[in-house]
C-alpha positions as CSV (number, residue, x, y, z in Angstrom):
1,X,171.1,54.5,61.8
2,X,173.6,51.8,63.0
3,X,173.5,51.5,67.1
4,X,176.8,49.2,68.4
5,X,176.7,48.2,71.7
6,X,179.8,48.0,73.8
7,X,180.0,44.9,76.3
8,X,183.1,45.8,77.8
9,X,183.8,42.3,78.1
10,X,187.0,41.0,76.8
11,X,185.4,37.5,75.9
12,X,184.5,37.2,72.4
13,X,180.7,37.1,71.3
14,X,181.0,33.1,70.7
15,X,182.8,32.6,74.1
16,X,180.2,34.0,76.3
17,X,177.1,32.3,74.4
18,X,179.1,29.4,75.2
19,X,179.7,29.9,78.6
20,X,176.1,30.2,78.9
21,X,175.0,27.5,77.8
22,X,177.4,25.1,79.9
23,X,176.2,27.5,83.1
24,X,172.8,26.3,82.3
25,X,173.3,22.5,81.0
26,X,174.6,21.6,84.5
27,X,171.7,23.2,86.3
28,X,168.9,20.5,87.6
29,X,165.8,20.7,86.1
30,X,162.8,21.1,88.9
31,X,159.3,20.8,88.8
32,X,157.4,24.6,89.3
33,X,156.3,25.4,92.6
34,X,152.4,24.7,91.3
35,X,153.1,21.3,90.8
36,X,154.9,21.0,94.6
37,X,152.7,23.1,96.1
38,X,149.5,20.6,94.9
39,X,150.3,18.7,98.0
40,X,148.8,21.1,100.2
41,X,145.2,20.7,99.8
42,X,145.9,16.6,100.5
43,X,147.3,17.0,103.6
44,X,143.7,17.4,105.8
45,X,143.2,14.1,103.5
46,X,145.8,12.1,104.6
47,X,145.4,13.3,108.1
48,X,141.9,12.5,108.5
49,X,143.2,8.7,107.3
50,X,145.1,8.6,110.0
51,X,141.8,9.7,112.5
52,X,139.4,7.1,110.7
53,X,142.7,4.5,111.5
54,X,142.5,5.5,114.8
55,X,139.0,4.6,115.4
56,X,139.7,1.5,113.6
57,X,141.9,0.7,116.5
58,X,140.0,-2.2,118.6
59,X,142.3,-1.0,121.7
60,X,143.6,2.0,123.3
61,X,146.3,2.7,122.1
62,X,149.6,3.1,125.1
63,X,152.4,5.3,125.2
64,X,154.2,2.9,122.9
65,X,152.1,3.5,120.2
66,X,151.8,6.9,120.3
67,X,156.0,7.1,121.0
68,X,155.9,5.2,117.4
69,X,153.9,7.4,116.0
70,X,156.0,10.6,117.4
71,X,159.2,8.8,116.0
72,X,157.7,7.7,112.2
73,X,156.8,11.8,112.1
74,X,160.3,12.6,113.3
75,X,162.5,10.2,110.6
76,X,159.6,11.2,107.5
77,X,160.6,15.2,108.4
78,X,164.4,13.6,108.4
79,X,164.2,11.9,105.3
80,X,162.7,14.7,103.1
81,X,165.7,17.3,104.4
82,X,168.1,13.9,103.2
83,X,166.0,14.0,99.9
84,X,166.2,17.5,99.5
85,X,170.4,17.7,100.2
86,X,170.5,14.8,98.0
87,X,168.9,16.5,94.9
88,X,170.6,20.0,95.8
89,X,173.6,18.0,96.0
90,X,172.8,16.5,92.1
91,X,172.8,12.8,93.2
92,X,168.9,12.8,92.5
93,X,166.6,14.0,89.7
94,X,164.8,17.0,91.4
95,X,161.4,15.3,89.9
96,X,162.1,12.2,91.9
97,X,163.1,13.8,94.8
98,X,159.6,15.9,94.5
99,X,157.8,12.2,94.3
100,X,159.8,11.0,97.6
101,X,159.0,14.3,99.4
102,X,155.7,14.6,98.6
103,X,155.1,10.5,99.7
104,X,157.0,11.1,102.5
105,X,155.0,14.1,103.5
106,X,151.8,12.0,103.0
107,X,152.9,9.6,105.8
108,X,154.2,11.6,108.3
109,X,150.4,13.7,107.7
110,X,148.7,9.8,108.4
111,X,151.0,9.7,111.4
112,X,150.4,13.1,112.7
113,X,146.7,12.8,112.4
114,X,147.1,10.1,114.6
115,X,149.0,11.2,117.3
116,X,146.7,14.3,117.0
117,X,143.4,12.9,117.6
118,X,145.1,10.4,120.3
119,X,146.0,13.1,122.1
120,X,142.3,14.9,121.9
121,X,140.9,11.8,123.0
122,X,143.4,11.9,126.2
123,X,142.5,15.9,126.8
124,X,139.2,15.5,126.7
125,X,138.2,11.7,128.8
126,X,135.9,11.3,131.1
127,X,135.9,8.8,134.0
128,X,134.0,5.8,132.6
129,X,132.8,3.1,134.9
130,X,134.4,-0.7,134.8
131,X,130.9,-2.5,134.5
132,X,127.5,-2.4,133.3
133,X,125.6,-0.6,134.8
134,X,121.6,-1.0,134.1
135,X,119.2,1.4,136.2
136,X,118.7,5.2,136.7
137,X,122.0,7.2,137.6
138,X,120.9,9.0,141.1
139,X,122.8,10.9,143.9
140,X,126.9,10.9,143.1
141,X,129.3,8.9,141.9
142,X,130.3,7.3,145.7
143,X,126.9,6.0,145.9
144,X,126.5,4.1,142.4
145,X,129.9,2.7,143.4
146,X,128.7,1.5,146.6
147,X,126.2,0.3,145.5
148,X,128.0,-2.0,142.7
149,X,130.2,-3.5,145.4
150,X,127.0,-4.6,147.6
151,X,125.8,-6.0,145.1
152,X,128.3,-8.2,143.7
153,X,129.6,-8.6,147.6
């Protein structure tokens, strides 16, 4: 038994497998979202880089650090949605693009660990005293303070 299928189409056979095939030779190649998506269990990495660089630090760091820090999170987060136009856009191989993102991602994670257990450390400080203090801690703190300043007097 001999089935024919109507298309409806007025396009010949050889027209529309053609059209086909230049719909799909212009459309960007990109990685599957496995591949992308093997970023995610790196991030606590790359953030606990940034923690152990922070206790590197021989200093506190200031507001100016920290206000770098903020600012290298902000232009990484800018420069993926650049990449990202960019490749939609066809100026860059989607797999390249993918590399950039996924670098850029990495240092704005170092970054935010940083400013992250910065500000911990600010939430969560104690008073600390200015000198050495050798003895038993007794009574409060006016009196250990007075009695630094009678000392050295």
């Amino acid at each position: 038994m001999d089935i024919t299928v109507e298309t409806g189409s007025a396009l010949p056979t050889r027209s529309r497998q053609d059209a086909a095939v230049r719909r799909h030779a212009f459309t960007p190649w990109r990685s599957s979202v496995s591949i992308r998506a093997g970023m995610l269990p790196w991030i606590p990495f790359w953030m606990s880089l940034g923690i152990g660089g922070w206790f590197l630090l021989r200093f506190e760091p200031g507001f100016r650090t920290y206000a770098g820090g903020l600012l290298l999170i902000v232009a990484t987060l800018v420069a993926i949605r650049i990449v990202s136009g960019l490749a939609n856009a066809g100026r860059i191989e989607w797999t390249r693009a993918d590399r950039l993102r996924i670098c850029l991602l990495a240092v704005a994670s170092v970054a935010f660990g940083m400013e992250m257990i910065g500000l911990r450390s600010h939430l969560v400080s104690a008073p600390v005293l200015g000198f050495r203090y050798y003895g038993a801690v007794e009574g409060g703190w006016l009196e250990l303070i007075a009695r630094h300043v009678i000392e050295s007097g």
